[in-house]
C-alpha positions in Angstrom: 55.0 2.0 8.5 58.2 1.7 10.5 60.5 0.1 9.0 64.2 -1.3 10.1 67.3 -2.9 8.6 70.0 -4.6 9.8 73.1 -4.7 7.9 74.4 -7.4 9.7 77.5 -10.0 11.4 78.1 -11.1 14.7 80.7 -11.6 18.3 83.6 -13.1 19.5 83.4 -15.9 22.0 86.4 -15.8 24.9 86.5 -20.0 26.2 88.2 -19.3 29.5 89.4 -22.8 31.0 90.2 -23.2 34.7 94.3 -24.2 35.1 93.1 -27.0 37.4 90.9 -28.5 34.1 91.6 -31.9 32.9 92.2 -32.3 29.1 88.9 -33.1 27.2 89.0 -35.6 24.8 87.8 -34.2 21.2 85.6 -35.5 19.6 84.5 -35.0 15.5 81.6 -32.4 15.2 78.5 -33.5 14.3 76.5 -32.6 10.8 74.7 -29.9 10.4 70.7 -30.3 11.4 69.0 -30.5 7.8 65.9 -29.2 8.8 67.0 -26.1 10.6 69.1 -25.6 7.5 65.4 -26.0 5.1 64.3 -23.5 8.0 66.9 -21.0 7.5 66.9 -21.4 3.5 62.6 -20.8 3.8 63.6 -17.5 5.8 66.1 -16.2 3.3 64.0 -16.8 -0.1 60.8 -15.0 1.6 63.2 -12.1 1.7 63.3 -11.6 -2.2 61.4 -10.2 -3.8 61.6 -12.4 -6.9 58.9 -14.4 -7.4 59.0 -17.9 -6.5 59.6 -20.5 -9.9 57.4 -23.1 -10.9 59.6 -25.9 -9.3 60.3 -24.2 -6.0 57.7 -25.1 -3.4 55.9 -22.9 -1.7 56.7 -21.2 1.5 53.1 -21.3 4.0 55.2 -20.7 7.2 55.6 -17.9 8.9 58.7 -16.1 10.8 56.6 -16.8 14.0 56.4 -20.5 12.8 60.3 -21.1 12.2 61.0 -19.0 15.2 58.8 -21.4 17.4 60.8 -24.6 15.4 64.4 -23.1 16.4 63.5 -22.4 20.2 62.1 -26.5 20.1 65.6 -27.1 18.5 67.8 -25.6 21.0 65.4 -26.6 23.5 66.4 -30.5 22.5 69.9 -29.7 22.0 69.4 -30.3 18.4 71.7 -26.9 17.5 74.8 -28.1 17.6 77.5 -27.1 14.8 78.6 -23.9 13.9 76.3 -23.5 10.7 73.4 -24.3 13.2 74.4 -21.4 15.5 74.3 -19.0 12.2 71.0 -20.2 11.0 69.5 -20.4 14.1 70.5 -17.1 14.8 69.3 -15.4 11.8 66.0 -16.8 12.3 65.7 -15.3 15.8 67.3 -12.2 14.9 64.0 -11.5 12.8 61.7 -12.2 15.8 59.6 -9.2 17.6 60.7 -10.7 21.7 63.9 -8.8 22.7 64.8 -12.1 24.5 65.0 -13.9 21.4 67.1 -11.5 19.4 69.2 -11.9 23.1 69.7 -15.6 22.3 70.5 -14.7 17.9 73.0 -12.5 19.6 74.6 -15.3 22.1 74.4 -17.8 19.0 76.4 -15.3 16.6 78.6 -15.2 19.6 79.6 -18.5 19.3 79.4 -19.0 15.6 82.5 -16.0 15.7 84.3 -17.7 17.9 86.8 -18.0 15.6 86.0 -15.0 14.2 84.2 -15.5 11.4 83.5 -12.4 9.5 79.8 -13.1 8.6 79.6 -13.9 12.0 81.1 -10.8 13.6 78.7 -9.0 11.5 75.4 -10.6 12.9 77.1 -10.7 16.7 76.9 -6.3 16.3 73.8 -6.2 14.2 71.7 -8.7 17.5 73.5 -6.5 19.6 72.0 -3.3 18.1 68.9 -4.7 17.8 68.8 -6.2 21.1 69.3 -2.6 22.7 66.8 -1.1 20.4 64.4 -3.3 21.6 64.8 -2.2 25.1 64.6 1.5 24.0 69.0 1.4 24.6 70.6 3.1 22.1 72.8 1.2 19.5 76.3 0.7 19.3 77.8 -0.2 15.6 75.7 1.6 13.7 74.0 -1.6 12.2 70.3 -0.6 12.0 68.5 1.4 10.0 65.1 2.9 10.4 62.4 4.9 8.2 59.0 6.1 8.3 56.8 6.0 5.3 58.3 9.4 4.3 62.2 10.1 4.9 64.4 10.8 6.5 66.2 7.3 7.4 68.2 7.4 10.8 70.2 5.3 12.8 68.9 7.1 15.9 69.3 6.3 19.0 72.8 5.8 18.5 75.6 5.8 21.1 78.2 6.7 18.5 80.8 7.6 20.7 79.9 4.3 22.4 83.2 2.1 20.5 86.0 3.1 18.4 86.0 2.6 14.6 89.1 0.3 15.5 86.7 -2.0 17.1 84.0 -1.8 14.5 86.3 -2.5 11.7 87.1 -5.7 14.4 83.4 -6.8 13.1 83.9 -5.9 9.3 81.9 -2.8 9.9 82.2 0.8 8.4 83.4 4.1 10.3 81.0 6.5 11.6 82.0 9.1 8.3 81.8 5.8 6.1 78.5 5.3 7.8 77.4 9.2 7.6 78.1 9.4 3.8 75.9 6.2 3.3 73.0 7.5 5.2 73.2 10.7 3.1 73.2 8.7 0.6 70.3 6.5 1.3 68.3 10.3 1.6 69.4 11.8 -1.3 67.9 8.9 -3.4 64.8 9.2 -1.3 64.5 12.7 -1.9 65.1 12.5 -5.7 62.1 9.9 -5.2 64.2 6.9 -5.8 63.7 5.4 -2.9 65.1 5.1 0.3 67.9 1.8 -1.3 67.4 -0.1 1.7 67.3 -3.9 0.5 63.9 -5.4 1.5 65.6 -8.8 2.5 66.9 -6.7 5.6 63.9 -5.3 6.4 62.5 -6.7 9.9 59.7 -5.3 11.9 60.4 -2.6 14.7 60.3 -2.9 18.6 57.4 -2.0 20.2 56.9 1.1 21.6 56.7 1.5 25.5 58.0 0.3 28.9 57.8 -3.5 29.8 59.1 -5.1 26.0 60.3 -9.0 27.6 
């Protein structure tokens, strides 16, 4: 089975302001929205592996299900604060509809607007992802991708695409830095050790063929 990581941050955000615009009044920012926070938690925890303990409750939703509560969210203007764009992001991210990962990658956009590093991180890795899923090649290097039987490759990748000046912008390695890991990651799998390739980063592959929306 095809399986795909994403070691992962996110974009800037450029606010251009027309000369002629009046000043704007700031106001406080509003708290972040509790139960996309519980949403975001949920997604995180069904990523380990570790069993779940006697006094956590258990998880019955689905990605599908939190995807469908996030797009409700921002559909009510209920994502508002910059911890809302991160969680809201790495729930969509995870989705199978390139147009979603599209809106994770606009919503780590804004989260690095002042460019937070987590951030940056997820803005490349929804980026990659976003042109994996319509069959583009990737840009950073962010994802990852294995068959049932080695070897792991980042193909397609565009790696002459950006500089390692701008990746290491988004707290990402060089291509060599990147080349050594995915030796790395295929020696182990070789030696039968596995291919080392966390399970909480694991997310399900585009589909294959013309006319992915």
């Amino acid at each position: 089975m095809l399986n795909r990581l994403i070691y992962t941050t996110f974009g800037l955000l450029l606010a251009i302001v027309p000369a002629t615009a009046q000043t704007v009044q700031q106001t406080a920012p509003s708290s972040d929205n509790p139960e996309l926070t519980r949403l975001f938690n949920e997604d995180q925890r069904v990523r380990v592996a570790k069993p779940l303990e006697p006094d956590e409750p258990k998880i019955t939703r689905k990605d599908a299900d939190r995807e469908a509560l996030v797009k409700q969210m921002l559909a009510h203007d209920q994502v508002i604060t910059k911890a809302d764009d991160l969680h809201a992001a790495v729930i969509l991210q995870h989705s199978h509809d390139a147009s979603d990962i599209l809106v994770a990658h606009t919503l780590a956009v804004l989260c690095a607007s002042d460019r937070d590093k987590t951030c940056l991180f997820l803005a490349a890795a929804t980026l990659d992802r976003y042109l994996q899923y319509i069959h583009q090649p990737q840009i950073f290097g962010t994802q990852y991708v294995h068959f049932d039987h080695p070897p792991v490759t980042q193909a397609p990748y565009a790696d002459d695409a950006i500089s390692d000046f701008l990746r290491n912008k988004f707290g990402l390695p060089s291509l060599e830095q990147q080349k050594k890991r995915l030796e790395e990651i295929n020696s182990r799998s070789t030696a039968g050790q596995g291919t080392s390739l966390p399970a909480s980063q694991s997310v399900t592959p585009p589909p294959k063929g013309p006319g992915n929306k």
